[in-house]
BATOR-316516 format. One record per residue (C-alpha): residue in three letters; x, y, z. Coordinates in steps of 0.05 Angstrom, whole numbers, plus 5000, padded with zeros to 4 digits. Each point is the difference from the previous one (the first is absolute). Example, Ala and Ser with C-alpha at 12.3 -4.5 7.8 and 13.67 -1.06 7.14 Angstrom:
Ala524649105156/Ser502750694987/
This chain:
Unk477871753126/Unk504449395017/Unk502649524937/Unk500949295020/Unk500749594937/Unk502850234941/Unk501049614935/Unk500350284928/Unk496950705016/Unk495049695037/Unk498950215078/Unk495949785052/Unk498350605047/Unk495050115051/Unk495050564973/Unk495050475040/Unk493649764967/Unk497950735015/Unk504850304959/Unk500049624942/Unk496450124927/Unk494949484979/Unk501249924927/Unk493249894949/Unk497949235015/Unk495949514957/Unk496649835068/Unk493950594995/Unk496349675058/Unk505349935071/Unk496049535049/Unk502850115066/Unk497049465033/Unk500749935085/Unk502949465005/Unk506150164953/Unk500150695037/Unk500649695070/Unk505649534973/Unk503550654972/Unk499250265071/Unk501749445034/Unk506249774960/Unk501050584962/Unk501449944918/Unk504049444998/Unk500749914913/Unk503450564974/Unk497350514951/Unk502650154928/Unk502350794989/Unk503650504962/Unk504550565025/Unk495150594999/Unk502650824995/Unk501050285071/Unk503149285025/Unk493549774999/Unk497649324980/Unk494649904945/Unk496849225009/Unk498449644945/Unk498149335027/Unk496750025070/Unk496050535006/Unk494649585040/Unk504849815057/Unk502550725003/Unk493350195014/Unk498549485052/Unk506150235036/Unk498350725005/Unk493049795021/Unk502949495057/Unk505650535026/Unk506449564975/Unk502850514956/Unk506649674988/Unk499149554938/Unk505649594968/Unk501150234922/Unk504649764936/Unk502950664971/Unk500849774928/Unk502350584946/Unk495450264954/Unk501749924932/Unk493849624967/Unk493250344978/Unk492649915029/Unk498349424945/Unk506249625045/Unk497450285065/Unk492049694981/Unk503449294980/Unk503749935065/Unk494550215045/Unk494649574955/Unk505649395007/Unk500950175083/Unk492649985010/Unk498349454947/Unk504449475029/Unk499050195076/Unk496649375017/Unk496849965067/Unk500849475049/Unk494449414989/Unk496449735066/Unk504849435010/Unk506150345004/Unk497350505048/Unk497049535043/Unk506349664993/Unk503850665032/Unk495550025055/Unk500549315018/Unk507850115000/Unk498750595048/Unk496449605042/Unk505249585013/Unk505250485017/Unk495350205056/Unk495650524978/Unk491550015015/Unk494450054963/Unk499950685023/Unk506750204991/Unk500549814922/Unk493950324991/Unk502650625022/Unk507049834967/Unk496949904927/Unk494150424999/Unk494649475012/Unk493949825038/Unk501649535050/Unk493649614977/Unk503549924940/Unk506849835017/Unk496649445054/Unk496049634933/Unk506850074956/Unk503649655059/Unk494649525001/Unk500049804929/Unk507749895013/Unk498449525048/Unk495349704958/Unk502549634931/Unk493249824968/Unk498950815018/Unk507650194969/Unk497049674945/Unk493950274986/Unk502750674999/Unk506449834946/Unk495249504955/Unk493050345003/Unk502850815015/Unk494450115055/Unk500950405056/Unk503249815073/Unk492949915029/Unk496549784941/Unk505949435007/Unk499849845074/Unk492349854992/Unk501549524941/Unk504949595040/Unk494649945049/Unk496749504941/Unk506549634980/Unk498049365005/Unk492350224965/Unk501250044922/Unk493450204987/Unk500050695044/Unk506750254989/Unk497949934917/Unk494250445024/Unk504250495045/Unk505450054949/Unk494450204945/Unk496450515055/Unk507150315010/Unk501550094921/Unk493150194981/Unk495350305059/Unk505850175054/Unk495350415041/Unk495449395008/Unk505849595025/Unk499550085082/Unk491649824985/Unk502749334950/Unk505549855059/Unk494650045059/Unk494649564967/Unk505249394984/Unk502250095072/Unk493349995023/Unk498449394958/Unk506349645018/Unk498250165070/Unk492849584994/Unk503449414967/Unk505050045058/Unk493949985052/Unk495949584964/Unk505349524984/Unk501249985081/Unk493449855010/Unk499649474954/Unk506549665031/Unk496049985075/Unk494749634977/Unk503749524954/Unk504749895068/Unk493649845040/Unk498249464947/Unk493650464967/Unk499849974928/Unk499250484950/Unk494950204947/Unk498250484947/Unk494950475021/Unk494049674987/Unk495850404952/Unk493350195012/Unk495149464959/Unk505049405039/Unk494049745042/Unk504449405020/Unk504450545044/Unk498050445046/Unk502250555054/Unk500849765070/Unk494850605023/Unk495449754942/Unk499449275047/Unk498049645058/Unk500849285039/Unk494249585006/Unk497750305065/Unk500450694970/Unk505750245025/Unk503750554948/Unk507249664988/Unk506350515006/Unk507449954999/Unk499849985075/Unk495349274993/Unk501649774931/Unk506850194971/Unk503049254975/Unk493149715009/Unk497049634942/Unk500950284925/Unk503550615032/Unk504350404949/Unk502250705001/Unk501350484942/Unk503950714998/Unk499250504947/Unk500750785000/Unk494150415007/Unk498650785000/Unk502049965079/Unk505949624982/Unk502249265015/Unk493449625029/Unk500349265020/Unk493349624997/Unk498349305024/Unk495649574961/Unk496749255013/Unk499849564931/Unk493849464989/Unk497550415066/Unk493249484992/Unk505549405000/Unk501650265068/Unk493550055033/Unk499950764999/Unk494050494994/Unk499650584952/Unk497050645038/Unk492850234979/Unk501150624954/Unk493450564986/Unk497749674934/Unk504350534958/Unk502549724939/Unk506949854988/Unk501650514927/Unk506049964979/Unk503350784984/Unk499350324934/Unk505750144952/Unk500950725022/Unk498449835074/Unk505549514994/Unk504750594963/Unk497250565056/Unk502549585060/Unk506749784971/Unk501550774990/Unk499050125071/Unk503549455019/Unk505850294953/Unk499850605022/Unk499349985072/Unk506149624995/Unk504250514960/Unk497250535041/Unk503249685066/Unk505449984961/Unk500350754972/Unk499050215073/Unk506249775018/Unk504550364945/Unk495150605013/Unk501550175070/Unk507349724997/Unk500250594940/Unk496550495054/Unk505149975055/Unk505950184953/Unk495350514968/Unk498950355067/Unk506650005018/Unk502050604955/Unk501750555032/Unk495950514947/Unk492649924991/Unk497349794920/Unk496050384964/Unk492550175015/Unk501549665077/Unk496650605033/Unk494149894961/Unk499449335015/Unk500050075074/Unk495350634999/Unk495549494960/Unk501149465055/Unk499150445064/Unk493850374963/Unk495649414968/Unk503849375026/Unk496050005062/Unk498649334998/Unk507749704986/Unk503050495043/Unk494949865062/Unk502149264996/Unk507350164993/Unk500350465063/Unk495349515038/Unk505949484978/Unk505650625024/Unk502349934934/Unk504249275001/Unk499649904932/Unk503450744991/Unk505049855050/Unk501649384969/Unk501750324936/Unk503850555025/Unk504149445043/Unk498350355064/Unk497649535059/Unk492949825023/Unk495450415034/Unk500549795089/Unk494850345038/Unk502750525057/Unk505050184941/Unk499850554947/Unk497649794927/Unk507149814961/Unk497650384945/Unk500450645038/Unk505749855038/Unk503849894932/Unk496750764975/Unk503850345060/Unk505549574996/Unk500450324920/Unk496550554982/Unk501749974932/Unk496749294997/Unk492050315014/Unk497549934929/Unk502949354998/Unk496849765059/Unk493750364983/Unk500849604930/Unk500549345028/Unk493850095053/Unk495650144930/Unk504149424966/Unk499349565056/Unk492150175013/Unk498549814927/Unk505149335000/Unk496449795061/Unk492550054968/Unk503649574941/Unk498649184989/Unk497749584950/Unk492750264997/Unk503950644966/Unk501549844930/Unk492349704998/Unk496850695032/Unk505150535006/Unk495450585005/Unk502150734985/Unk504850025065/Unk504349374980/Unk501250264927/Unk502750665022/Unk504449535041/Unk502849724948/Unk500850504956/Unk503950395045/Unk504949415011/Unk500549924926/Unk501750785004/Unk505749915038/Unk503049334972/Unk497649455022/Unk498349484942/Unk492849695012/Unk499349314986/Unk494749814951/Unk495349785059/Unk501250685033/Unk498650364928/Unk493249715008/Unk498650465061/Unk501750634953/Unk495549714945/Unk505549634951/Unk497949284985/Unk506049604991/Unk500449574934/Unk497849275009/Unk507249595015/Unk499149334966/Unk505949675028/Unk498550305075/Unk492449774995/Unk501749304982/Unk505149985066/Unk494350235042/Unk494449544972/Unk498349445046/Unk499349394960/Unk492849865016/Unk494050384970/Unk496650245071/Unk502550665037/Unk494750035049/Unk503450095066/Unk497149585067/Unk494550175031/Unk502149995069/Unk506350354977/Unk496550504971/Unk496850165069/Unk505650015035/Unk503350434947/Unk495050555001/Unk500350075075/Unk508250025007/Unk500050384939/Unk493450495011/Unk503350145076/Unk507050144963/Unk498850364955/Unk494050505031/Unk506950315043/Unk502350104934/Unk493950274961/Unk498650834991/Unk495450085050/Unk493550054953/Unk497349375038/Unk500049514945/Unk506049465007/Unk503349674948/Unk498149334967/Unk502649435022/Unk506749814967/Unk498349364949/Unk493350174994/Unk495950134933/Unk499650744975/Unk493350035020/Unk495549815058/Unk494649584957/Unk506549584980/Unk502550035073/Unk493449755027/Unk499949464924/Unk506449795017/Unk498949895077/Unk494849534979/Unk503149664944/Unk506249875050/Unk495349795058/Unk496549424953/Unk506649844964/Unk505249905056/Unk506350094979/Unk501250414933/Unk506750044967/Unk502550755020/Unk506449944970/Unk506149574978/Unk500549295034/Unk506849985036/Unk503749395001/Unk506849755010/
């Protein structure tokens, strides 16, 4: 042993950490976590242990034991110790290891993203700090982030989220409203937080678009209106008129003509734009014969039934998102999760409907979340190119073929009929971490509690939520054709997205729309 500082009978020496005596320790529980091993083994023990001179020249430690430990385990057996005499009892020796542990504060987010920001600038990658401090890279790139970012800086010293949870925040600086609601998602239902962040993205997204829209037409000189509601007989749909002659009028023969106005609001399908004529019989117009059907308008609980699908269509485009951005990092591990063999016997045995869709598709959507290229006929299938590539990687691969068959069969017609098939699904994700939303709990048979405050944001102002009648049609056909490549091969494809629960209603509702014109789907945008 070598002594390089000595002051009153104290001596700093560099001890084998094999060698020495680990004295009794209040700590009955040593967590050796990785990432404090691989720093051991990277930079060796750096803060130096507290010990005794032990019989034999040994050493016996009485403060340290955990980085003694961490050295032998990582190989760097030289350890840097204070010698101090013994000449106190064990009550001393408990107070000075309850004070050392005590009052060992960790560093708080800030002033480690601080560090890494300072190692940034003396050169040093994402990469390389990573592998310096014993990080993920994904997490030393969002700490450098939220150093670039004050409003994020912020977040994380005045609201003591995490370095994600605060880079989505900033994303909503100037929105009051949602970063009150993402700040109260982080405190009190964290794992909901990535579902919370998507939806106000996705919403900020339509008032974005429909917000462009509306700044077209206002350039072209067209005005705007509220969506007319459904009893307004004085407005009506340009496909619900005609000239004099009979000719249907259309944007292509009409847009700026007499009484024209345009309205926007957001419907199941998103932002939809709809061109109107006011006082059409001022005008000289023709309304179109309709069957004799009466115009009804919906019950209460129709009413109620539509805007839930309209709700939840919307959060489920929304939950899809979060769900297959949590998928790729999920089958990136190296080991597989629990019960993953029995999943993909299940698949390969009784998914013959999923998994004949997925191969007919050579398995994009699994390539796509193992971040391997797309299929190109004349050339091998990426999945199996990436098996030989890694052995060790099958059950993985095998993992995200099952995954990737039942993601595919997945859209909004799930959380309304999710059959047997979709609820093992989704239990199995639950299984290995993933948080369901409260529109995906639905698929798994959990009814979410009614959400005053979100219903009232999603109400349109007007009492109709019939949707058009032509835009029905059109609906069911892109939709029926989508989603039939999706559905589990038992011939029956899903309903269309928007539409009633049932097909009496579907049918009711066509009719109601076809005699009413223009119903009020959802919220009126405006700017």
């Amino acid at each position: 042993m070598s002594t390089t500082t000595e002051a009153q009978a104290v001596t700093l020496q560099i001890v084998d950490a094999r060698e020495v005596v680990i004295d009794a320790n209040i700590r009955t529980n040593v967590k050796l976590d990785r990432p404090f091993v691989a720093s051991v083994k990277r930079h060796g023990v750096i803060a130096p242990v507290i010990g005794h001179p032990a019989d034999g020249g040994r050493v016996r430690i009485e403060d340290g034991q955990r980085r003694i430990l961490a050295a032998i385990e990582a190989e760097r057996y030289d350890v840097p110790a204070y010698i101090v005499p013994e000449n106190d009892n064990d009550a001393m020796r408990i107070v000075r290891q309850l004070i050392a542990n005590e009052h060992r504060a960790d560093l708080d987010e800030t002033e480690r993203v601080a560090a890494w920001r300072q190692l940034e600038l003396e050169g040093m990658s994402v990469t390389a700090i990573a592998r310096a401090v014993g990080e993920k890279p994904k997490r030393v790139k969002a700490g450098l982030a939220v150093a670039a970012s004050e409003s994020a800086t912020k977040e994380v010293i005045e609201h003591q989220v995490t370095l994600d949870q605060a880079l989505a925040i900033a994303e909503f600086e100037d929105d009051p409203e949602a970063t009150k609601r993402l700040r109260r998602t982080a405190q009190y239902d964290p794992e909901q937080f990535e579902h919370e962040a998507q939806r106000l993205r996705d919403r900020r997204a339509e008032r974005e678009e429909a917000e462009a829209l509306i700044k077209a037409y206002a350039e072209q000189g067209f005005q705007q209106i509220d969506w007319p509601r459904y009893d307004d007989k004085a407005t009506l749909p340009f496909r619900d008129l005609t000239k004099k002659d009979g000719t249907p009028i259309a944007e292509d023969n009409y847009l700026g003509g007499n009484g024209h106005r345009f309205a926007v609001r957001q419907a199941w399908n998103g932002i939809e734009v709809g061109h109107f004529v006011t006082d059409w019989r001022k005008w000289g117009l023709k309304k179109r014969k309709a069957d004799g059907t009466p115009s009804l308008p919906m019950s209460d609980e129709e009413k109620a039934e539509r805007r839930r699908v309209i709700t939840n269509n919307r959060l489920w485009k929304s939950a899809e998102t979060v769900r297959r951005t949590w998928l790729r990092n999920f089958l990136s591990r190296k080991t597989a999760p629990k019960n993953a063999t029995a999943f993909v016997a299940a698949t390969f045995i009784d998914g013959r409907g999923i998994l004949n869709n997925a191969i007919s598709d050579h398995h994009a959507l699994a390539s796509d979340l193992l971040g391997l290229p797309k299929f190109q006929w004349g050339q091998p299938n990426p999945i199996l190119s990436h098996i030989e590539k890694q052995p060790a990687r099958t059950t993985m691969a095998l993992l995200a073929v099952s995954v990737a068959a039942h993601e595919a069969a997945t859209g909004t017609h799930t959380w309304r009929r999710p059959g047997a098939e979709m609820e093992h699904y989704f239990r199995a994700l639950a299984g290995w971490g993933y948080p369901l939303s409260d529109v995906e709990n639905i698929v798994i048979g959990i009814e979410p509690e009614a959400d005053t405050e979100n219903d009232q944001e999603e109400e349109a102002p007007s009492a109709d939520e019939n949707s058009e009648a032509d835009d029905s049609s059109t609906a069911a056909g892109d939709v029926t054709s989508r989603e039939q490549k999706k559905a589990s091969g038992e011939g029956e494809p899903p309903e269309e997205e928007g539409a009633p629960a049932e097909a009496a209603d579907e049918a009711s509702d066509k009719s109601e729309a076809a005699s009413a014109g223009h119903p009020d789907e959802g919220a009126t945008v405006t700017v």
